[in-house]
gemmi code that builds the backbone of each chain (N, CA, C; Angstrom):
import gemmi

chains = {
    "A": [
        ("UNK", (305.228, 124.369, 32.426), (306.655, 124.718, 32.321), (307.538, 123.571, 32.814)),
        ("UNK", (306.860, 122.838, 33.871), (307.938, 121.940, 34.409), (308.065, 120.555, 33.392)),
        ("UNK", (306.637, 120.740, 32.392), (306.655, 119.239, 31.481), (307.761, 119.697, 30.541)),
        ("UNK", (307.811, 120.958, 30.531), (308.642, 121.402, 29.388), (310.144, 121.244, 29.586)),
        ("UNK", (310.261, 121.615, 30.862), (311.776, 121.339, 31.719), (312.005, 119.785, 31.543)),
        ("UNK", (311.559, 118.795, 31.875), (311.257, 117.508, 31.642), (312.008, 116.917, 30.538)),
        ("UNK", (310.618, 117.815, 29.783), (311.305, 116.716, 28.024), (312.239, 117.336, 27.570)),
        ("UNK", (312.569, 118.892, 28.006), (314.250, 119.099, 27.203), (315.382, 118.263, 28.196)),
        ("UNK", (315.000, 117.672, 29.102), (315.693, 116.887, 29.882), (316.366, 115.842, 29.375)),
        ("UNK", (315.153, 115.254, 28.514), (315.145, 114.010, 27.815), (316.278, 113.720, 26.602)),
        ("UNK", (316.392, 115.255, 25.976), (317.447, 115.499, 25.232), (318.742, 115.383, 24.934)),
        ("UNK", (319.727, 114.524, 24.545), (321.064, 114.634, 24.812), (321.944, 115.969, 24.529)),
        ("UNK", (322.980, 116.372, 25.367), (323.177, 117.300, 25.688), (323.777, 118.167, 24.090)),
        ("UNK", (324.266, 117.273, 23.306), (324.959, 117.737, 22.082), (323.605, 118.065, 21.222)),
        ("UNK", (322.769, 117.198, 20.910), (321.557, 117.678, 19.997), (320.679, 119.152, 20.692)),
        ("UNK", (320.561, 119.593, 21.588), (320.414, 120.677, 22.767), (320.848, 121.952, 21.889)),
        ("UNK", (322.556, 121.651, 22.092), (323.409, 122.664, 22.035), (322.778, 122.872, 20.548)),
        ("UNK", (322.980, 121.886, 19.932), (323.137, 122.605, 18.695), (321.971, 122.965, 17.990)),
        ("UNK", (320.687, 122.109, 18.234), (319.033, 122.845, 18.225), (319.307, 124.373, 18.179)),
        ("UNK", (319.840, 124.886, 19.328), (319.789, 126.238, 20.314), (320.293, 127.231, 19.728)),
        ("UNK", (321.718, 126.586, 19.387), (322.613, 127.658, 18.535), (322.332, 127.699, 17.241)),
        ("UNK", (321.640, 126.657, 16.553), (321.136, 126.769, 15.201), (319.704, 127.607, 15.057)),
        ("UNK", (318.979, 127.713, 15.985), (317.757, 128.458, 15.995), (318.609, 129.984, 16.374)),
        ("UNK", (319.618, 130.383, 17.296), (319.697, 131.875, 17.576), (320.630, 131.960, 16.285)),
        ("UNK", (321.641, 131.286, 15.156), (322.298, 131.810, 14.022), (320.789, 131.878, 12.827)),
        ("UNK", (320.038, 131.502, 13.309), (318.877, 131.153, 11.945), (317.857, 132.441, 12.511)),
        ("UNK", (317.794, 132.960, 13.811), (317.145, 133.829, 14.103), (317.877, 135.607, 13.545)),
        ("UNK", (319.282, 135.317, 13.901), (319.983, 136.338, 14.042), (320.118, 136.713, 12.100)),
        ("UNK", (320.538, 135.273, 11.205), (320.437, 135.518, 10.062), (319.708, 136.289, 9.366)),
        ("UNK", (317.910, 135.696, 9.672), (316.478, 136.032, 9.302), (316.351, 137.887, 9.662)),
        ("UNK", (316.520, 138.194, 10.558), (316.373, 139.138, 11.134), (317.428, 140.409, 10.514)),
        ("UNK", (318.458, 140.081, 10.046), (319.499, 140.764, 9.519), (319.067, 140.923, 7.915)),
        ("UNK", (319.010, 139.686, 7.300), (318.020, 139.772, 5.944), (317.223, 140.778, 5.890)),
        ("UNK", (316.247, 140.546, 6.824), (314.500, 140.966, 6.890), (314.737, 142.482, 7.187)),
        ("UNK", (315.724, 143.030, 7.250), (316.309, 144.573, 7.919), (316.762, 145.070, 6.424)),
        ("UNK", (318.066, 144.374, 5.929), (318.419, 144.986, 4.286), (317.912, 144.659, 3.058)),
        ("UNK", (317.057, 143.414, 3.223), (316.503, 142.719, 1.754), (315.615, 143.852, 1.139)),
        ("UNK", (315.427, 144.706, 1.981), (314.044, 145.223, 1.056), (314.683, 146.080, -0.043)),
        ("UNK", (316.057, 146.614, 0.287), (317.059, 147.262, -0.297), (317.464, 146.741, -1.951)),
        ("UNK", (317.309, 145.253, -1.739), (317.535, 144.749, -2.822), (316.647, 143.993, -3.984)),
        ("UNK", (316.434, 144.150, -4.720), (315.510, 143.935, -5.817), (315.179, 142.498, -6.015)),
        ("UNK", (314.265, 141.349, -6.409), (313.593, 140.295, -6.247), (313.169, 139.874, -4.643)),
        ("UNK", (314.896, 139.912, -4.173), (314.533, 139.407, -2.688), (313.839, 140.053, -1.392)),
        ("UNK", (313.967, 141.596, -1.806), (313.268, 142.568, -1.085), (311.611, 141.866, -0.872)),
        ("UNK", (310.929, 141.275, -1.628), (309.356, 140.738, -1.064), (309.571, 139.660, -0.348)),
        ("UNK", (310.850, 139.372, 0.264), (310.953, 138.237, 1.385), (311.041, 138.623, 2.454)),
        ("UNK", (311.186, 140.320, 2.448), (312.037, 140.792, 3.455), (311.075, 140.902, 4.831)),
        ("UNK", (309.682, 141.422, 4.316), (309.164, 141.276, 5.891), (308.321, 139.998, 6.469)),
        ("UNK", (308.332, 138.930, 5.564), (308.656, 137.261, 6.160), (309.527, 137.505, 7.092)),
        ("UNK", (310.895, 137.252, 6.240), (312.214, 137.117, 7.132), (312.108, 137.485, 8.321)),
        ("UNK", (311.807, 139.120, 8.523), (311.402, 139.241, 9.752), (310.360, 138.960, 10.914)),
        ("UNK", (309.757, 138.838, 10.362), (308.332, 138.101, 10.614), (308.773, 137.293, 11.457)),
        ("UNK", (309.765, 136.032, 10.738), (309.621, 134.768, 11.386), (311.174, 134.939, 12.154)),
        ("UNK", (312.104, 135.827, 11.758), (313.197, 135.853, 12.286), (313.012, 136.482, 13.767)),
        ("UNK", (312.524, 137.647, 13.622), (312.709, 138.234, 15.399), (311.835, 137.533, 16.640)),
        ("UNK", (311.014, 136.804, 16.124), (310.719, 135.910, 17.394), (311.279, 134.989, 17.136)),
        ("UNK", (312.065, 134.141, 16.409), (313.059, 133.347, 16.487), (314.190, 133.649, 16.838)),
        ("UNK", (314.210, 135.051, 17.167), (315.604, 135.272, 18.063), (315.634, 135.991, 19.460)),
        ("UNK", (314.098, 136.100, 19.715), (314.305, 136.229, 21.137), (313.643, 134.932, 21.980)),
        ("UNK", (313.462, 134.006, 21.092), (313.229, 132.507, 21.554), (314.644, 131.868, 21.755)),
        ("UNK", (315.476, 132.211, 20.609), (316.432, 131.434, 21.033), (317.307, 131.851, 22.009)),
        ("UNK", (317.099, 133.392, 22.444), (318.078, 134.479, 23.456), (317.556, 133.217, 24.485)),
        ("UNK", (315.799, 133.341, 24.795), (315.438, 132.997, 26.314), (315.895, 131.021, 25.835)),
        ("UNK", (316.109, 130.459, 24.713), (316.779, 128.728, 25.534), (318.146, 129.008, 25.658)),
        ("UNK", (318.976, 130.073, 24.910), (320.183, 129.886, 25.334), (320.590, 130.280, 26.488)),
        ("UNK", (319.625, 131.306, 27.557), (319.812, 131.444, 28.767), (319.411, 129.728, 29.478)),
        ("UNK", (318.330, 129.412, 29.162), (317.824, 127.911, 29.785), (319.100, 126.700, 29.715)),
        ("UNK", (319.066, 126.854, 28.443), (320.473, 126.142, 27.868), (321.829, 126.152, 28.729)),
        ("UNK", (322.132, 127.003, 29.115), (323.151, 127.272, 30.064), (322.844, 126.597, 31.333)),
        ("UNK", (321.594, 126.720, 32.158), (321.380, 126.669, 33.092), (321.087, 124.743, 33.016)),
        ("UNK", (320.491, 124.382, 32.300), (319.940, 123.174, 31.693), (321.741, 122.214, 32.157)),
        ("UNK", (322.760, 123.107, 31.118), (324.209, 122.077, 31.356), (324.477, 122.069, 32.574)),
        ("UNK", (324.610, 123.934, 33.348), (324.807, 123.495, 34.659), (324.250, 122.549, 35.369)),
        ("UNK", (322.828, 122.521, 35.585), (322.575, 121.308, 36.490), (322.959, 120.174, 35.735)),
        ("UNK", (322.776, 119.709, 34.708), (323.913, 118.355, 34.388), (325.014, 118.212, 34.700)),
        ("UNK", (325.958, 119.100, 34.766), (327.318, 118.644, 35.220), (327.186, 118.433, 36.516)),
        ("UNK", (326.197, 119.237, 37.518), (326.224, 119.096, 39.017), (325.390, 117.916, 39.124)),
        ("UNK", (324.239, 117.020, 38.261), (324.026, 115.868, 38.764), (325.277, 114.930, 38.281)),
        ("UNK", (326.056, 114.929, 37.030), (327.159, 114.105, 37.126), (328.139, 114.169, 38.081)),
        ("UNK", (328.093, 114.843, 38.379), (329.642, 115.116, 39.576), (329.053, 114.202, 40.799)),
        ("UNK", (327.916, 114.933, 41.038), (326.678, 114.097, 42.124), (327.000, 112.629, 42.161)),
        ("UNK", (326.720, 112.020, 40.346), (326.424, 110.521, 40.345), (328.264, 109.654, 40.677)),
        ("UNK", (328.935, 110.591, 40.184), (330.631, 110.129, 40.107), (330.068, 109.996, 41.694)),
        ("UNK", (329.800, 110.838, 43.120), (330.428, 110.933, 44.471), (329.634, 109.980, 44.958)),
        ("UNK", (328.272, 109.153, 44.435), (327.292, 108.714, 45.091), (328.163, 107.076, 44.787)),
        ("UNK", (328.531, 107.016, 43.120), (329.436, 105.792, 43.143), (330.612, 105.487, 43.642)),
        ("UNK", (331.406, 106.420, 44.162), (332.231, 106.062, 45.497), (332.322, 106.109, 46.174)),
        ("UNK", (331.207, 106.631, 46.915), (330.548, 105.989, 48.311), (329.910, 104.900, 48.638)),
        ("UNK", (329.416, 104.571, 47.234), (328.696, 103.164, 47.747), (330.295, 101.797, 47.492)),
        ("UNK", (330.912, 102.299, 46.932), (332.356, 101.917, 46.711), (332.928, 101.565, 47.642)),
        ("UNK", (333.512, 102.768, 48.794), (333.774, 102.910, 50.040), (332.820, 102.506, 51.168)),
        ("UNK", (331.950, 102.246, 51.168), (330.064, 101.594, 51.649), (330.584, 100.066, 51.961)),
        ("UNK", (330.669, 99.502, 50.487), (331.196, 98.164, 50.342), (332.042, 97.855, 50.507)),
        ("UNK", (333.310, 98.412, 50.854), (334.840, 97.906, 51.202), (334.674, 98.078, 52.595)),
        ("UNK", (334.101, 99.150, 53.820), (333.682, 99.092, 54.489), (333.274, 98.073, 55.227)),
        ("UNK", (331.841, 97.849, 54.694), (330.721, 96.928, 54.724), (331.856, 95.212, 55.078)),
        ("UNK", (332.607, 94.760, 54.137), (333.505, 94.046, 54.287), (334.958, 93.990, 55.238)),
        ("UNK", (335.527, 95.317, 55.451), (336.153, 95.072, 56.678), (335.764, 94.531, 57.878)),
        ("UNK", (334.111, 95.733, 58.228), (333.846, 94.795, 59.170), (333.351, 93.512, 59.787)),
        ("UNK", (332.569, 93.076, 58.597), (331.915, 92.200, 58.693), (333.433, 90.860, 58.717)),
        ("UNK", (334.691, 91.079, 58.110), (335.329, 90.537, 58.340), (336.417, 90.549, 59.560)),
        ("UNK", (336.352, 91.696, 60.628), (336.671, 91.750, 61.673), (335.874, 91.268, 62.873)),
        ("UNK", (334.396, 91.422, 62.500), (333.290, 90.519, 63.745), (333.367, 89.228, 63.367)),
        ("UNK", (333.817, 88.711, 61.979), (333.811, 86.956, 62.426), (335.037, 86.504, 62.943)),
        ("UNK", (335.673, 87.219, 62.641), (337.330, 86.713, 63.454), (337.283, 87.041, 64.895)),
        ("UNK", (336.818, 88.279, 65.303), (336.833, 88.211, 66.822), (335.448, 87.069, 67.180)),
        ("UNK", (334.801, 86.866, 66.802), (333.419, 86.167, 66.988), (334.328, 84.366, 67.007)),
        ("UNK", (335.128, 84.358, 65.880), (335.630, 82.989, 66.149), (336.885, 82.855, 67.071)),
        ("UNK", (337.332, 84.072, 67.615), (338.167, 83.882, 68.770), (337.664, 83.650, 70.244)),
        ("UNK", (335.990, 84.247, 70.389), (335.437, 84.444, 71.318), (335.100, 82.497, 71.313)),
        ("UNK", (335.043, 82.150, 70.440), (334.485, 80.597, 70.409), (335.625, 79.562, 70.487)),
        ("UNK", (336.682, 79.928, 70.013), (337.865, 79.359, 70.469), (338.144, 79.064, 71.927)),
        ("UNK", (338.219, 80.678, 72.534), (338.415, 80.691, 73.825), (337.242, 79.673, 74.476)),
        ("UNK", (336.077, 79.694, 74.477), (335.064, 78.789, 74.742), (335.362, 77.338, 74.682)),
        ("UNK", (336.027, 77.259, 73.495), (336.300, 75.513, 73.501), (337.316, 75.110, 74.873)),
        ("UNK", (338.283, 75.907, 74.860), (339.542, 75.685, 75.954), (338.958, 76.070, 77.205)),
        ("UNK", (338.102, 76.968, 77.807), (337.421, 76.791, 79.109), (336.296, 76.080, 79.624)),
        ("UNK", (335.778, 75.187, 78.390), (334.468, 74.093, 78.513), (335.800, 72.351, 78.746)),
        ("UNK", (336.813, 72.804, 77.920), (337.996, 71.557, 78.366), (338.571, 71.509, 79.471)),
        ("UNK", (338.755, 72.823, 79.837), (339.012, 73.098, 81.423), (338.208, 72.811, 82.623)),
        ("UNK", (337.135, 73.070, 82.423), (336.009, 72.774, 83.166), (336.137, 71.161, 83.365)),
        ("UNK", (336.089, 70.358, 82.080), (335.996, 69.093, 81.977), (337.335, 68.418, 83.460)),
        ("UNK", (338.380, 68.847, 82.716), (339.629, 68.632, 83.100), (339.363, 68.200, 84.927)),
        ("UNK", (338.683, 69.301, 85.417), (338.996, 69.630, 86.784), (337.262, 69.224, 87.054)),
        ("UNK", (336.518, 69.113, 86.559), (335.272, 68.481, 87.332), (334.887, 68.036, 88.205)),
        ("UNK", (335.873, 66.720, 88.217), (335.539, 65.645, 89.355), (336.381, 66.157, 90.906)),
        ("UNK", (337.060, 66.909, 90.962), (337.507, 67.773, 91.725), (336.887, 68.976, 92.601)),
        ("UNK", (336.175, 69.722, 91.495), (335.131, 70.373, 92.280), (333.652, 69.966, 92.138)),
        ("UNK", (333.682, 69.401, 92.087), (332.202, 68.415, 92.063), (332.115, 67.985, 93.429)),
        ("UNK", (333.554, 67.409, 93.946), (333.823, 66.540, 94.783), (333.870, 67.870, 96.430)),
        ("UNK", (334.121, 68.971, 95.733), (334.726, 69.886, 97.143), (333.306, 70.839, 97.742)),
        ("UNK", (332.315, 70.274, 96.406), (331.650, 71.666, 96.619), (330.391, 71.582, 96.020)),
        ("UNK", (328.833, 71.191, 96.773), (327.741, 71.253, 96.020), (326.733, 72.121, 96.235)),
        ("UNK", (326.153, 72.467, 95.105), (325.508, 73.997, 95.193), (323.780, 73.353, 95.746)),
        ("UNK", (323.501, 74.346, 96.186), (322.350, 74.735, 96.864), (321.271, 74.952, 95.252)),
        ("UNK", (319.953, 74.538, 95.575), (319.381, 74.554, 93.999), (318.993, 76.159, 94.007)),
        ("UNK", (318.442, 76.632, 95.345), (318.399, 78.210, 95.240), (319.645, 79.326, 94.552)),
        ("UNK", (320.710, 78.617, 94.373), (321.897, 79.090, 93.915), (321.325, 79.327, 92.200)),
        ("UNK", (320.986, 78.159, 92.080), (320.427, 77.999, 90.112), (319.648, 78.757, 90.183)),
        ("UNK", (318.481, 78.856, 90.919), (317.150, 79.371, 90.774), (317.143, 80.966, 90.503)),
        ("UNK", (317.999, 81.616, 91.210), (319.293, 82.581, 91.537), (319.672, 82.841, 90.136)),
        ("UNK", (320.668, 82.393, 89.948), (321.377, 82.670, 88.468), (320.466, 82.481, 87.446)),
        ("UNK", (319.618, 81.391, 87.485), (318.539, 81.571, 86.018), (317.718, 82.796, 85.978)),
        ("UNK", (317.376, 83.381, 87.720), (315.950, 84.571, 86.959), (317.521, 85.751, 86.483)),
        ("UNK", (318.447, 85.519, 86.596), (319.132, 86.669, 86.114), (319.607, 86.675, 84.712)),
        ("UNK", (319.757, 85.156, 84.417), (319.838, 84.837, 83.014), (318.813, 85.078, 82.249)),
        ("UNK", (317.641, 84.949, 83.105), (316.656, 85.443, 82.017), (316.169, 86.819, 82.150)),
        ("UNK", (316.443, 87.390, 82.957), (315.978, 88.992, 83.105), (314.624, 89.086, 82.999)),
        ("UNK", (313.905, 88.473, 83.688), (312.269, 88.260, 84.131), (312.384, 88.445, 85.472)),
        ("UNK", (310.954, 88.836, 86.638), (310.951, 89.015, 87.443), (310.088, 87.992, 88.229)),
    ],
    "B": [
        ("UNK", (287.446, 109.358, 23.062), (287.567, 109.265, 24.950), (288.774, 108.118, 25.632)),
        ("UNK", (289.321, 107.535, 24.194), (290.666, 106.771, 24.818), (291.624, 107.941, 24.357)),
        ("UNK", (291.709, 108.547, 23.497), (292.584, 109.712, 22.932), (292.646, 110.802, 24.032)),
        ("UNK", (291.787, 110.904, 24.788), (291.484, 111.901, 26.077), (292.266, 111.341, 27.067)),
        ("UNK", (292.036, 110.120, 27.181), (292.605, 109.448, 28.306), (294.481, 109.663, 28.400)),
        ("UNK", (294.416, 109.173, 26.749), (296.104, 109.332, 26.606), (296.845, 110.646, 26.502)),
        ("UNK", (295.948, 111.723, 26.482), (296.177, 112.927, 26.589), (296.396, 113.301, 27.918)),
        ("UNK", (295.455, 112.966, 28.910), (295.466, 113.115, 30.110), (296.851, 112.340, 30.869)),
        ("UNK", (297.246, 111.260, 30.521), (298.332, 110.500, 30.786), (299.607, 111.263, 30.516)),
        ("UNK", (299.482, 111.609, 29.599), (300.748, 112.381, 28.864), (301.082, 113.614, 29.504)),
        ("UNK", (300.022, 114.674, 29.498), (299.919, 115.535, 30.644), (300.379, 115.219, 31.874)),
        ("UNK", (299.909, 114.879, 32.519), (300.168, 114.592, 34.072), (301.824, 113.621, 34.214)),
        ("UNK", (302.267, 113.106, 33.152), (303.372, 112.897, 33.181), (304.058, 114.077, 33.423)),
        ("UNK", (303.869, 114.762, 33.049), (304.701, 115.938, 32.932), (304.665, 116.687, 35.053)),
        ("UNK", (304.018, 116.014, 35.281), (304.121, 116.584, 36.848), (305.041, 115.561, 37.714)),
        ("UNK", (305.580, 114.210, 37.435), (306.532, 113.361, 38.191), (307.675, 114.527, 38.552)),
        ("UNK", (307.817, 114.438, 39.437), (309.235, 114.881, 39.856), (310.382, 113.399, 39.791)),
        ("UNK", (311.203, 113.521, 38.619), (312.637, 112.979, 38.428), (313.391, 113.108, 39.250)),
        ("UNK", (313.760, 112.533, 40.464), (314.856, 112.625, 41.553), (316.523, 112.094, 40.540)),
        ("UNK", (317.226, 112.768, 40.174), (318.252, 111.868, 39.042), (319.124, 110.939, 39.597)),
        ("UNK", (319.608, 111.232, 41.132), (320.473, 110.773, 42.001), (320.153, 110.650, 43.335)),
        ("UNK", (320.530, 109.344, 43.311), (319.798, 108.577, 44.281), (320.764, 107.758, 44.985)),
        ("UNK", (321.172, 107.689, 46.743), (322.148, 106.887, 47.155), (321.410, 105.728, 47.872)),
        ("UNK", (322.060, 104.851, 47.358), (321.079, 103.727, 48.117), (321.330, 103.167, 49.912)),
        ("UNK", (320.608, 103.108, 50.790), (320.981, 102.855, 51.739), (321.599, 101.591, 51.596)),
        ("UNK", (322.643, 101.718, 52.588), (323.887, 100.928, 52.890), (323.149, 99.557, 53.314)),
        ("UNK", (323.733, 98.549, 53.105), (322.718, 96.976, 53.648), (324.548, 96.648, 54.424)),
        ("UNK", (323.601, 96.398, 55.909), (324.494, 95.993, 57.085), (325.297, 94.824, 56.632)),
        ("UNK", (326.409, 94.598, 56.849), (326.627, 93.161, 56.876), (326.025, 92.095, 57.553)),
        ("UNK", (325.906, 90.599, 57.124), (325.178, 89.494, 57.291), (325.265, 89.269, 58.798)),
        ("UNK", (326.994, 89.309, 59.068), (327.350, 88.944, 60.651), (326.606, 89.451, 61.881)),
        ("UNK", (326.152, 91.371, 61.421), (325.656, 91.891, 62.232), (324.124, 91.954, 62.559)),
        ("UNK", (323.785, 91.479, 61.790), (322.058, 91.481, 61.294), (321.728, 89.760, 62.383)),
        ("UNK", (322.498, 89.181, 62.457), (322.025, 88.230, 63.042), (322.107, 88.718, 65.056)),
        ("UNK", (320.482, 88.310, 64.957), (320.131, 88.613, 66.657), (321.243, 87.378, 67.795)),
        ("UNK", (321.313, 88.138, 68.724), (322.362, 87.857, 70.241), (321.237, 86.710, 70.693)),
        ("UNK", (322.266, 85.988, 71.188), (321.347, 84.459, 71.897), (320.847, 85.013, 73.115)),
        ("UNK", (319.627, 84.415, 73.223), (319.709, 84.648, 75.078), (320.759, 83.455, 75.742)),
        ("UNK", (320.650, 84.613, 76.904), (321.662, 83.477, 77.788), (320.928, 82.222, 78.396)),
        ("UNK", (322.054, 81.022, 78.453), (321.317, 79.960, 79.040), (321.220, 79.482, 80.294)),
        ("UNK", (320.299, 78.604, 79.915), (319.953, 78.556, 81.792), (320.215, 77.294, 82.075)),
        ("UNK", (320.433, 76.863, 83.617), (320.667, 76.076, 83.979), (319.707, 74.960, 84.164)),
        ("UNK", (320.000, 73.686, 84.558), (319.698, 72.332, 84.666), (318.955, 72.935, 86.177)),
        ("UNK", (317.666, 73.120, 86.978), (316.928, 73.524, 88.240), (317.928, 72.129, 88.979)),
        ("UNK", (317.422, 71.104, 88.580), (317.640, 70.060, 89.219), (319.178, 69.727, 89.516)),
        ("UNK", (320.286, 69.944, 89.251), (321.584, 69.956, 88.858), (322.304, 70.508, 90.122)),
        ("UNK", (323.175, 69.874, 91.070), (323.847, 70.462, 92.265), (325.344, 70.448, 92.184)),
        ("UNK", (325.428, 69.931, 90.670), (327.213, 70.258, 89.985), (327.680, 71.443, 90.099)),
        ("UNK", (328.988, 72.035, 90.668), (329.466, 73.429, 90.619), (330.007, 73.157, 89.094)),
        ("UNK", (330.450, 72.248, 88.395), (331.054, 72.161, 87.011), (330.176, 72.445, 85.976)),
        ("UNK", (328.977, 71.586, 86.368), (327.740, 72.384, 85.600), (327.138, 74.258, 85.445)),
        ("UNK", (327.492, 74.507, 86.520), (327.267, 76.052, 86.967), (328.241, 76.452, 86.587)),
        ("UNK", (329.278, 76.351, 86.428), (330.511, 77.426, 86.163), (330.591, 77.041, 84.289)),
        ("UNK", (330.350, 75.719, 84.099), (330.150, 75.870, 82.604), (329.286, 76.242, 81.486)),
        ("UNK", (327.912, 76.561, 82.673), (326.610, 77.356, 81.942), (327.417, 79.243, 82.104)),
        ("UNK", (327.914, 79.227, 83.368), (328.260, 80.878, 83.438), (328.853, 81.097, 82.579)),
        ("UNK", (330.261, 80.012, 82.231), (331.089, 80.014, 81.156), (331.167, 80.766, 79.507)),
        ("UNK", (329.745, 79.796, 79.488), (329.220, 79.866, 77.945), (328.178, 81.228, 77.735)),
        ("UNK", (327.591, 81.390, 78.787), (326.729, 82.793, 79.090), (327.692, 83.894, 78.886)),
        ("UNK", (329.100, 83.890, 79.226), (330.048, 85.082, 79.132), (330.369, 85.138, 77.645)),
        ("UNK", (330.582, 84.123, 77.594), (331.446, 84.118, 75.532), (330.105, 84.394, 75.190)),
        ("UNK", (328.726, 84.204, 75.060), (327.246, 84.685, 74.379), (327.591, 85.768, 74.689)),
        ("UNK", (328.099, 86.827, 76.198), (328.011, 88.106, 76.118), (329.042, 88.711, 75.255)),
        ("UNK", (330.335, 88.241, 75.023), (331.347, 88.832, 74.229), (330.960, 88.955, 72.726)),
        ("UNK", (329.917, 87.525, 72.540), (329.794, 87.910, 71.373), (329.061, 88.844, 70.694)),
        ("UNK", (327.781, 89.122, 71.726), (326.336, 90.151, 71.311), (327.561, 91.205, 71.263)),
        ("UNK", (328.636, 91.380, 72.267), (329.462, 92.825, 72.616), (330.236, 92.989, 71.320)),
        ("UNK", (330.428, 92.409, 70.868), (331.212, 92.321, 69.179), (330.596, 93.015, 68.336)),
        ("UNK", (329.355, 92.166, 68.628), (328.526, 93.180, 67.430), (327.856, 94.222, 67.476)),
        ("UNK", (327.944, 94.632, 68.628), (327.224, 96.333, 69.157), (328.398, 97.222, 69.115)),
        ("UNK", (329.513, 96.616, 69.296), (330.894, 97.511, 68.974), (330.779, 97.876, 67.558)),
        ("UNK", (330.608, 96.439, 66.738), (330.838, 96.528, 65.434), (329.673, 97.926, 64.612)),
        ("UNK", (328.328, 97.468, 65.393), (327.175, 98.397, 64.868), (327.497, 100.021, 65.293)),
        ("UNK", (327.860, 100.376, 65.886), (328.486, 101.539, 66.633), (329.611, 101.678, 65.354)),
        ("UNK", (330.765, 101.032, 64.915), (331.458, 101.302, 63.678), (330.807, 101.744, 62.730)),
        ("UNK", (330.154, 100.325, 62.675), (329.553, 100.709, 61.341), (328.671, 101.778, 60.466)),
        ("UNK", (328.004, 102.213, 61.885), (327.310, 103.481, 61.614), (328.105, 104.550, 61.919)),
        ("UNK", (329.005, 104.524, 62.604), (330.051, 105.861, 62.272), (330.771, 105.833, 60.840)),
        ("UNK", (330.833, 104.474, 60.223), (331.774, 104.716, 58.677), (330.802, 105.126, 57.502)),
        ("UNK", (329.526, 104.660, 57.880), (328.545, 104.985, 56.756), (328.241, 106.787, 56.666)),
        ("UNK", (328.061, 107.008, 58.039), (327.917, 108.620, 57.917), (329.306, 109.456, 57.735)),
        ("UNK", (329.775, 108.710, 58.003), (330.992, 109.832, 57.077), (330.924, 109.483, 56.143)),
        ("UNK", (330.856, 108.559, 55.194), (330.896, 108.502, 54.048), (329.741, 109.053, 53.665)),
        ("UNK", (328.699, 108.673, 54.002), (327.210, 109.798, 53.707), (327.543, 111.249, 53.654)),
        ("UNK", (327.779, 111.856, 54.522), (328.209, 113.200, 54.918), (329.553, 113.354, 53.157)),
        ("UNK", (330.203, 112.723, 53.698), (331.100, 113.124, 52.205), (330.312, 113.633, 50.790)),
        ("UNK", (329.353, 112.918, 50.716), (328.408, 112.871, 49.595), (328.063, 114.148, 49.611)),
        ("UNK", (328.152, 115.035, 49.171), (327.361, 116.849, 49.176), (327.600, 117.754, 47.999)),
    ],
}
model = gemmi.Model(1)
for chain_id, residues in chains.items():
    chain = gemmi.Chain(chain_id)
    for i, (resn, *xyz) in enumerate(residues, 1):
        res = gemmi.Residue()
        res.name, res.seqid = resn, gemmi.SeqId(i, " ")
        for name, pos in zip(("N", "CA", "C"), xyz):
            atom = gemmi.Atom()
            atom.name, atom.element = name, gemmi.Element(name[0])
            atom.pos, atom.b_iso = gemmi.Position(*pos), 0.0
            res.add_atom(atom)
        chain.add_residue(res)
    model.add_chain(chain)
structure = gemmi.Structure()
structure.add_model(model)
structure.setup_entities()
């Protein structure tokens, strides 16, 4: 049943419809024939063919035009689906680009500021170089913390 | 017994489950995907306070910057799930 669900899948939705509705007017026809033909003279020896082939051709086409229905619904609910999935990935990507264009601007302000306190440093060096020399346990100190090892 | 085979193929096609719609996960931006420096270390040998205050210096702007982008990742995954969540 589900290969069957499948390949009417495969179907475009207009050739479907009209398969469906042409099998339940060709069922409903046959079946209406195959009921009065016998009434009428030559065509009356068609009449229980007609039926023959008409009334299970029309409760075949009752049970796809129930399928049929159900078949469009879920198509329109995966299109609606595919419309919301493409403007999210829409909104994803405009996104995706704000921020990525707000972390390089603060990222190149953070490096800016860097240039002007490595000039500062420069500036005043020989000054505190001159007032003030560190102990190497001081480094030894600040590196295991820089490195967060024990 | 190749006619079997392609029978058998054909069949069992019929058991794939067709997912029709499919959202693709979001790909981070470039900026954020790149890993935080470690911080640097000093010269052992070095008894400059200019040297020390300009390694601390540069160790702080490395921290502002990893902090940029953990702010940013924290955004970013709040804009994707709402927009995910929208999707229903």
């Amino acid at each position: 049943m589900d290969q069957l669900s499948w390949m009417i899948s495969l179907i475009p939705d207009a050739v479907l419809t009209l398969l469906v509705h042409a099998g339940l007017v060709a069922g409903v026809v046959l079946t209406v024939l195959g009921t009065f033909a016998d009434k009428f003279p030559f065509v009356g020896t068609y009449a229980k063919l007609a039926k023959l082939i008409g009334i299970p051709l029309l409760i075949i086409s009752i049970f796809f035009e129930g399928g049929l229905a159900n078949e469009m619904r879920w198509r329109e609910q995966v299109e609606s689906l595919k419309e919301k999935v493409k403007q999210a990935e829409e909104q994803s990507a405009v996104a995706n680009t704000q921020i990525d264009t707000s972390v390089k601007q603060k990222i190149k302000t953070v490096k800016e500021v860097q240039v002007v306190v490595q000039e500062r440093i420069k500036e005043v060096e020989k000054r505190i170089d001159s007032e003030c020399k560190v102990d190497p346990e001081v480094i030894s100190i600040l590196n295991q913390a820089a490195g967060g090892k024990k | 017994m190749k006619k079997l085979l392609l029978c058998g193929v054909f069949v069992l096609s019929g058991c794939t489950t067709t997912v029709p719609v499919t959202m693709n996960f979001p790909q981070a931006p470039e900026s954020l995907r790149a890993q935080c420096n470690a911080l640097k270390q000093m010269d052992p040998t070095t008894t400059k306070l200019s040297s020390l205050v300009g390694t601390v210096a540069e160790n702080y702007g490395m921290y502002q910057e990893c902090q940029i982008k953990v702010d940013a990742w924290n955004q970013w995954y709040e804009t994707q799930k709402k927009i995910h969540e929208g999707v229903k």
